[in-house]
N, C-alpha and C positions, 0 to 999 in steps of 0.2 A: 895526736892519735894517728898511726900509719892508716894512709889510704890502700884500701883492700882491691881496689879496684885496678891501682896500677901495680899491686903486688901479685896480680892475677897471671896467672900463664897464657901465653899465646894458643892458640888453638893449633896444637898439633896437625903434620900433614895427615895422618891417619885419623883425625878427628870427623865426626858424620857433624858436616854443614846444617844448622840451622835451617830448615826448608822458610820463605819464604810465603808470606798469609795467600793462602786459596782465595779466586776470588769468589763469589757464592753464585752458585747456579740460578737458572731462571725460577725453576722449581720453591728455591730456598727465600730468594726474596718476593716471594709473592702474597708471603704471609704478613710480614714487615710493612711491604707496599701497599695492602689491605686495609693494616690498621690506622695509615693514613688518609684514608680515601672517604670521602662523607658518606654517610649508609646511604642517601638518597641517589646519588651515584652507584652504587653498588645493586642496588636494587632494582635502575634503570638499565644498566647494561646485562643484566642477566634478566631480566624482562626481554630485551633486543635480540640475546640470546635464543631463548624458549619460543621466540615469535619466530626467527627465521627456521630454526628446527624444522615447528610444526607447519611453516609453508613447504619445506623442500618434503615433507612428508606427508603435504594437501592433509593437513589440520585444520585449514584456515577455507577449504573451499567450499563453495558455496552453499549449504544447507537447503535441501530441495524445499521446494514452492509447495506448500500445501493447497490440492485442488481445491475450487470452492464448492459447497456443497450444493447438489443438486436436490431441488423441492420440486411438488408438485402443484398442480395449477389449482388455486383456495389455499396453500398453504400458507401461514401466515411467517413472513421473515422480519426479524426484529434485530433491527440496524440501530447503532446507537443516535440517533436521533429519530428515525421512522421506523413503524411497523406499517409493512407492505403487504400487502396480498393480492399478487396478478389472478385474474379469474379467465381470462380469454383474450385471443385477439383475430381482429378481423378486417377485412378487406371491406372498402364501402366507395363509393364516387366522387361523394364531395358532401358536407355539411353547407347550406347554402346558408342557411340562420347565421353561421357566424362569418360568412363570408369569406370560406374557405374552400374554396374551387380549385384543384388542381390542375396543371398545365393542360391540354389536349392530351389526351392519350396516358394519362397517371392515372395513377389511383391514391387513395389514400391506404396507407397500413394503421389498425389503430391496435391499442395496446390498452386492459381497462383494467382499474386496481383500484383497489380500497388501498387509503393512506392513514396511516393515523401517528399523528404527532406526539411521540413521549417527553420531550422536550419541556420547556417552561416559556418558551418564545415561540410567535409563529413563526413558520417557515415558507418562504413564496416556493410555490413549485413555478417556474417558467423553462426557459429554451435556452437562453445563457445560465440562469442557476442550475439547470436542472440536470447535475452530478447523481440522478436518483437510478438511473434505467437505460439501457443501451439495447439493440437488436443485432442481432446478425443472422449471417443463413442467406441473407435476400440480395441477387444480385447487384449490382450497379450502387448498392447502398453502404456503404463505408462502417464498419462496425461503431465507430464513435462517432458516429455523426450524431446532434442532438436532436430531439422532435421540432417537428416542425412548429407547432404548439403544445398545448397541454388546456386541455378544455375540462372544467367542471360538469358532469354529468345531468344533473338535479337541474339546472339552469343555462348549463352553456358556455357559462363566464370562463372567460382566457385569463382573467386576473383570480387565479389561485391560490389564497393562502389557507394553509392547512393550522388551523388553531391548535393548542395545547389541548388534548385528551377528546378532540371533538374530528371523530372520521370522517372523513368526504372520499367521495367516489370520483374518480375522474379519469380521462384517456389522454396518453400519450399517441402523438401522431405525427407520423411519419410519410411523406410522398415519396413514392417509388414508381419503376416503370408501369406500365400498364399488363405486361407478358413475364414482370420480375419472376410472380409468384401466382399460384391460384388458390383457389379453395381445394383445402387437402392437403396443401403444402406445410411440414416442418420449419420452422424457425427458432430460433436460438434469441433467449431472452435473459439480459444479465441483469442483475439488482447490483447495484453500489452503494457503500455505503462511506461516510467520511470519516475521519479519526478528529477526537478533539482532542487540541495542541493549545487550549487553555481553559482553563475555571472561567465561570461567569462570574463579573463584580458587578457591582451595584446598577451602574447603566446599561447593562449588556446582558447576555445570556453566554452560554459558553462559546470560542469560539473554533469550528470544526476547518478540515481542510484535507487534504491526500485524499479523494475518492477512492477507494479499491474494488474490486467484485469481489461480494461474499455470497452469493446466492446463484444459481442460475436455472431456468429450466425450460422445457423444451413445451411449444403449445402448438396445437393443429389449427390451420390457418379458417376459419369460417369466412363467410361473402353473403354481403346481406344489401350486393346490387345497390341500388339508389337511396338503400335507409330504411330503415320501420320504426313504427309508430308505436311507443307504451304505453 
């Protein structure tokens, strides 16, 4: 059989040349180069995509602080482990019963609330634990500084633990200048309250942490001089 191939005519000069294959645009292999690509990859980088967008277009910024709410002095604030209720605070000399004298020339700030424990565990109120209550407003006094103590009312006792569903009354106390503040004076009273960052298991109770202010309110300062007697 004659080969067809070399019986073929040469390509005329006036013949239009065979163009040579195009190579594919960026456009065109992207689709190709897609369906190569593991979707878990594909999903990541158009994730990286949509994140940098919405920063150059402050998508990403910062979601404003919700104030914390302001109560009134008896109102009852229910933190998820306490329910609080400040009633008053006041200026006084010194508790000598428990041995709480302050420097020459201080006074005591005291701060008094009903506590009541919702919790399943007790909770010690003390002066390193005590993520409960914060002051401010009063010169020289550091808004987180913690009380000096925390005395039981009923009795006096510095060793505080607030039992499960059973309220006690007690004041937080704070020493301040002698000239900080007086009777009459405003002060700034925060309630904190913690977040629980686990379930309680068999040995334990739950267990909480991050103090935040979710409470706050403003009390007129009373002076009740060297103490009275109920």
């Amino acid at each position: 059989m004659p080969d067809d191939s070399a019986a073929a005519p040469p390509d005329s000069p006036g013949a239009t040349p065979t163009p040579p294959p195009r190579p594919a645009f960026w456009r065109e292999r992207i689709p190709g180069f897609a369906d190569r690509l593991p979707t878990k990859w594909l999903l990541t980088a158009l994730t990286t995509v949509l994140l940098g967008l919405s920063a150059v277009f402050g998508g990403l910024a910062d979601a404003p602080v919700q104030a914390a709410p302001v109560i009134a002095a008896g109102e009852r604030h229910v933190g998820s482990e306490l329910t609080v209720t400040v009633s008053q605070a006041l200026l006084i000399d010194a508790f000598p019963e428990q041995l709480l004298v302050p420097a020459e020339g201080n006074r005591l700030l005291v701060v008094r609330a009903m506590v009541d424990n919702t919790t399943t565990e007790a909770i010690r109120l003390g002066t390193a634990e005590s993520d409960r209550i914060r002051v401010g407003g009063v010169p020289g006094l550091p808004e987180a500084e913690p009380p000096t103590r925390v005395l039981v009312i009923d009795d006096g006792s510095g060793e505080v633990f607030a039992q499960p569903g059973v309220p006690v009354e007690v004041v937080f106390i704070w020493e301040v200048a002698g000239d900080a503040v007086a009777m009459g004076d405003s002060i700034d009273v925060q309630l904190l309250d913690r977040v629980l960052i686990s379930e309680g298991q068999l040995t334990y109770g739950g267990l909480y942490d991050d103090p935040v202010v979710t409470g706050t309110l403003e009390l007129e300062l009373g002076d009740v001089g060297a103490g009275v007697s109920e």
